[in-house]
N, C-alpha and C positions, 0 to 999 in steps of 0.2 A: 764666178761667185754667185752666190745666191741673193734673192733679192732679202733673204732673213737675217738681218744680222748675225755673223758667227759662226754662219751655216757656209759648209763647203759644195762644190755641186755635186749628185750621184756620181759613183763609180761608173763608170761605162759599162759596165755588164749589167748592174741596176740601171740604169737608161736603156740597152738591150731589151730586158726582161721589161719593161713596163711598154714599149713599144708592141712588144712579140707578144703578150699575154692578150690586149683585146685583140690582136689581128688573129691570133689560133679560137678566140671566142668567137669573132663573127668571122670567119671561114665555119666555125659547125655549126652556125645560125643558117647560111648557105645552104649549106649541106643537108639540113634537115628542109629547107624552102625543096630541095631537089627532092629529097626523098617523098614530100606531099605529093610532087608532081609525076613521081616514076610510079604514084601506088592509083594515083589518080587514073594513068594509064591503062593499069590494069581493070578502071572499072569500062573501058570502052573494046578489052577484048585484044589489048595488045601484048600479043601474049609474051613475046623476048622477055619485055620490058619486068616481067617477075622475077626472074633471077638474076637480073640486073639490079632491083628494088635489097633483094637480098644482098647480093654480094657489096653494093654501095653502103648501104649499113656497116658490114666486116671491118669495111677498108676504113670509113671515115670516123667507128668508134673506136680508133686508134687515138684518137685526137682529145678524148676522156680523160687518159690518164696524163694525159701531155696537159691538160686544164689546171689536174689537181695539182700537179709540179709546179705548175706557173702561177697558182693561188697561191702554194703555199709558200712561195719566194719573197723575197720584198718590194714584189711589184705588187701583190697582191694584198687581200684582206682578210679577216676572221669572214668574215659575212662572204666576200669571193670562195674560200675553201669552203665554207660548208653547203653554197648552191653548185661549186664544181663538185663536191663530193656527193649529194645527191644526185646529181646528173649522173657521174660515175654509175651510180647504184641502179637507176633509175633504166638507164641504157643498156644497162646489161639486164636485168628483167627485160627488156625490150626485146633481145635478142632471141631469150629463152619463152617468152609467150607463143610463138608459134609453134612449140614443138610441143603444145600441149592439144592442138587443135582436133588431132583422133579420139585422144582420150578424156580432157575435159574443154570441151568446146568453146563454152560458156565464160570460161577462163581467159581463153585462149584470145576469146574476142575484147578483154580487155586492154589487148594491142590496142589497139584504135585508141581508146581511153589515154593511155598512157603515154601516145605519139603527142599528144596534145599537149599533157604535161611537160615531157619533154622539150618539144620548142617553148614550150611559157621559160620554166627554167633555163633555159642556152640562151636564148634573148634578155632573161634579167642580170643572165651572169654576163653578157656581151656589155651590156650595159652598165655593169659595177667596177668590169674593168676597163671601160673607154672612160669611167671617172678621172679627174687627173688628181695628184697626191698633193694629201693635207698640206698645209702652210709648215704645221711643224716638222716637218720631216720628207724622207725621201718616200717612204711607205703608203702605204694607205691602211695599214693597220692601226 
């Protein structure tokens, strides 16, 4: 039982989902700490270590939409979906800024810019959802 009067405990898949949603938040907090360090590499000339930088992006912005799911669940919150859904947004721009670097450079260089955004946003949402759920409820909506 709950310590709220009246109140039953979450279902178990709500108890899943509120476990699973900040651990998939801070794995891509992780993730982006890695990606600083495989870009950092390449400022000393190591040269692998670039399409590595790339291809670890690919892989780990799988983990964006697996965010929004798990915002928009009832482990999640209004405030959680709409910093996962900018992330969403925000990451996929991310993607697409280097393929502008032949033809608008200038643009292109707002990578860097937007890398930064990125981890502020994945760190606040890691943070909103290691929150634990209001007193009324199983939610955090």
């Amino acid at each position: 039982m709950s310590d709220v009067a009246g109140e039953a405990d979450p279902p178990r898949s709500v108890r899943w989902l509120g476990r699973a949603f900040p651990a998939v938040a801070w794995l891509f907090v992780g993730c982006v700490v890695v990606q600083f360090f495989l870009v950092g590499l390449r400022f000393f000339d190591v040269e692998p270590w670039t399409q590595l930088h790339r291809d670890f992006a690919y892989t780990y912005g799988w983990l964006t939409p697996i965010l929004v799911l798990l915002a928009a669940s009832p482990a999640g919150s209004r405030r959680a979906l709409r910093l996962a859904i900018a992330l969403l947004v925000l990451f996929a721009v991310q993607t697409f800024l280097p393929l502008l670097a032949e033809v608008a450079p200038l643009i292109a260089a707002v990578h860097s810019v937007n890398a930064l955004v990125v981890a502020w946003l994945a760190l606040r949402l890691a943070q909103t959802a290691s929150k634990p759920p209001g007193r009324a409820g199983t939610s955090l909506r």
